[in-house]
N, C-alpha and C positions, 0 to 999 in steps of 0.2 A: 504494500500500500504506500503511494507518495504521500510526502507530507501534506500538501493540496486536500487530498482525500481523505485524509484524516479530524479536517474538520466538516466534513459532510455529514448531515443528520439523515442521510435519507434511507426510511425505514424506520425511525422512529417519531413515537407520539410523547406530545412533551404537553404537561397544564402549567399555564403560566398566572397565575393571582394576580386580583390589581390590574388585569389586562385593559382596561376598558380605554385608556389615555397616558401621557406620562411616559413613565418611565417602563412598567410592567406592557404597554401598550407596543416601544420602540424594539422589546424585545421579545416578544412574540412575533413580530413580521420578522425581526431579525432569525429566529428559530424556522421560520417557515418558510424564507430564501436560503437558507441552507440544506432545507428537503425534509422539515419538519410535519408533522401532521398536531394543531396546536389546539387546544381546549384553551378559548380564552372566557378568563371567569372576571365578572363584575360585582365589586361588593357593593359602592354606594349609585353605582347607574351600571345599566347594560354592557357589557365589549361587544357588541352586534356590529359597530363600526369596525371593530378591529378587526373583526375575524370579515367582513364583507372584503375588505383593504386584502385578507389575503390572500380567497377567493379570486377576488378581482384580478389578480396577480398568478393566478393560475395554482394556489396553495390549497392545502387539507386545513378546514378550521369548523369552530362550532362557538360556540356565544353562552356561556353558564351564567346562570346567576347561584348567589348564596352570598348570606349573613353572615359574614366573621365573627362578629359582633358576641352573636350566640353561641351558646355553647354547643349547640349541635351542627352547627352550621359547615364546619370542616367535615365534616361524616357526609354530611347529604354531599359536598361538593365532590367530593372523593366517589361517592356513589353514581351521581351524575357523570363523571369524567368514565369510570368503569364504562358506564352504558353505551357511553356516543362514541367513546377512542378506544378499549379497554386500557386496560393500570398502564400509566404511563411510565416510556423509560427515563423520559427528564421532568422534572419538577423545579418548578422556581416558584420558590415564597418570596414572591412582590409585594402583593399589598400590605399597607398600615396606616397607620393616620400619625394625627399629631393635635396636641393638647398645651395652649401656649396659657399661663398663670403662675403669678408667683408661686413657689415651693409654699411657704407659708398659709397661702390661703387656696393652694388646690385643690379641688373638689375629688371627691373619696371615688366616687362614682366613676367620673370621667379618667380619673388615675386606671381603676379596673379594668374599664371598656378598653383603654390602651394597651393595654398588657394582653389583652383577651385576643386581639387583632395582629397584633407586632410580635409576639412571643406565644401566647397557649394554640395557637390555629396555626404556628409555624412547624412545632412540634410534635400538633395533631396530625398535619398532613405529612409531616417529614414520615412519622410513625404508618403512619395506612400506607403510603407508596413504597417507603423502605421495607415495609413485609414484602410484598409483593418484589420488590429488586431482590430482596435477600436470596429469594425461591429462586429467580433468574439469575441468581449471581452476577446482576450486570446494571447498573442505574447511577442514573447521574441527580444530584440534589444542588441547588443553587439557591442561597438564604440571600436576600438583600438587606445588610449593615449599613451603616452609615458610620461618618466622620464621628458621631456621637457615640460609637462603639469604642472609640481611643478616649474623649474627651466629656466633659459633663455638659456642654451648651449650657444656655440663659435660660428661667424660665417655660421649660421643657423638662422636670424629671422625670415624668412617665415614661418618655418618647426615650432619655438617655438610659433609663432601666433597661428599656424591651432591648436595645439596640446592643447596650452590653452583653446582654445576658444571647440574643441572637449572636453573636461574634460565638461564646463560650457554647452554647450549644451545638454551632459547628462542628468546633472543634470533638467534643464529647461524640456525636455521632458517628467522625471520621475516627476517631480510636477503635469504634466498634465494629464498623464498616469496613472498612477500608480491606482490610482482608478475606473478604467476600465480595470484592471486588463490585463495592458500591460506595463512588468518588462522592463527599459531601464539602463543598466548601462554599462561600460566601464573596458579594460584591461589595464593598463599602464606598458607595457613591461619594462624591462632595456636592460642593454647592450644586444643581441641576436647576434650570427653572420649569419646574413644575407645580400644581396645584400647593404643593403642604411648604412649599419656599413664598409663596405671592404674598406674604405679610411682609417679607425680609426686601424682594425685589421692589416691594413699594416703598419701602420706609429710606428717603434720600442717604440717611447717615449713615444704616447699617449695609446698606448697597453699593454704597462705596468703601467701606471699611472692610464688610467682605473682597471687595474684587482688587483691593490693595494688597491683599494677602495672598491672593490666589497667583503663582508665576504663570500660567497662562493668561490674565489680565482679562477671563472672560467666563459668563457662567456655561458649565457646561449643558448642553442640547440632551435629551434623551436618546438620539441617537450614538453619542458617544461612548454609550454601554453595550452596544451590539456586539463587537468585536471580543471583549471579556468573556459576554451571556456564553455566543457559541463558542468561543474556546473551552469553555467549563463544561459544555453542552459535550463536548464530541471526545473523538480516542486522542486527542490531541493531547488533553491534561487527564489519561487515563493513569497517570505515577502523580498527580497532584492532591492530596487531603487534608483537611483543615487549613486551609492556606482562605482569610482573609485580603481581598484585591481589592486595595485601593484605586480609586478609579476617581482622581479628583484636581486635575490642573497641576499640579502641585502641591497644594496645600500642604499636605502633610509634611512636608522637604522643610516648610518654614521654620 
């Protein structure tokens, strides 16, 4: 096999979370120009656009919905994906939200919901699709981290809990895995502009205090994560586990 072909999906089905826009959005077309067949799932609105974009494009896709939120909600989605793709070989935990309040006066509730999305539903799906890779001995798992997995941000604990504890849960998974030849690791995006940054990209000061920091001098696109998605996707980084990919201008070099 050339190295070329080594990053080719084709013959597998991949669920991608969060699919609907964004980030989780750039990398489901990404997965489905590489010869992917992709379950794009939407938590707070449909991926019926995304998965039409892949279609359109001559690709295999289908449009989930399910509640992160809830506690059942990773089960039905994993159940749904069974039905339309069967158990997929790549899995990427995209979606989460974000929860912006002083530490001091953050609400108990919206802390939970956070955690329930960003961390117990990444866990849950890791858990139903890694059975299933176990049996095959062969599956790929892709967690999306953030900058927030090194550092505590403003005003965000929730969002910098789930996102630690997603970094370390990687890693815990690839210990187990990995010699069952089921690769788990993680993207840790930087700044991106997407939906859960448009408080930061509006706010004059902190839009430039970010983009002073960043040695690219620029926020990154959602498609910037494509190239990471499928390398993590394919036989390419079939000797990579627990490996953490920063995927952010530079920042982290600062």
């Amino acid at each position: 096999m050339g190295i070329l072909d080594r990053f080719r999906l084709e013959g597998k089905t991949a669920l991608v979370t969060g699919a609907a826009g964004g980030l989780g959005g750039a990398i489901a077309i990404a997965l489905a120009e590489a010869g992917a067949a992709v379950a794009c799932h939407g938590n707070r609105r449909p991926a019926d656009a995304t998965a039409e974009k892949i279609r359109a494009a001559g690709g295999k896709a289908v449009s989930l919905s399910a509640d992160l939120s809830l506690s059942d909600g990773a089960g039905k989605l994993f159940s749904a994906a069974q039905s339309a793709m069967g158990s997929p070989d790549i899995l990427v935990n995209n979606a989460g939200m974000i929860h912006r309040d002083a530490a001091e006066s953050f609400d108990l509730e919206a802390w939970n919901t956070v955690l329930q999305v960003n961390l117990t539903s990444v866990f849950r799906l890791s858990q139903l699709a890694g059975t299933e890779m176990l049996k095959r001995r062969n599956g790929k798992i892709i967690n999306i981290a953030s900058l927030l997995s090194f550092q505590g941000g403003i005003r965000v604990p929730a969002y910098a809990a789930s996102k630690g504890a997603v970094a370390q849960l990687t890693k815990a998974l690839a210990n187990e895995w990995a010699g069952r030849n089921v690769q788990v690791n993680a993207i840790a995006p930087g700044y991106f502009r997407t939906e859960n940054t448009s408080a930061l990209q509006n706010d004059e000061t902190r839009n430039r205090q970010i983009l002073e920091r960043i040695p690219a001098q620029r926020w990154g696109e959602p498609e910037d994560l494509a190239g990471a998605a499928v390398f993590l996707s394919s036989a390419a980084s079939d000797y990579i586990n627990g490996e953490v990919l920063v995927v952010d201008g530079g920042w982290m070099a600062r």
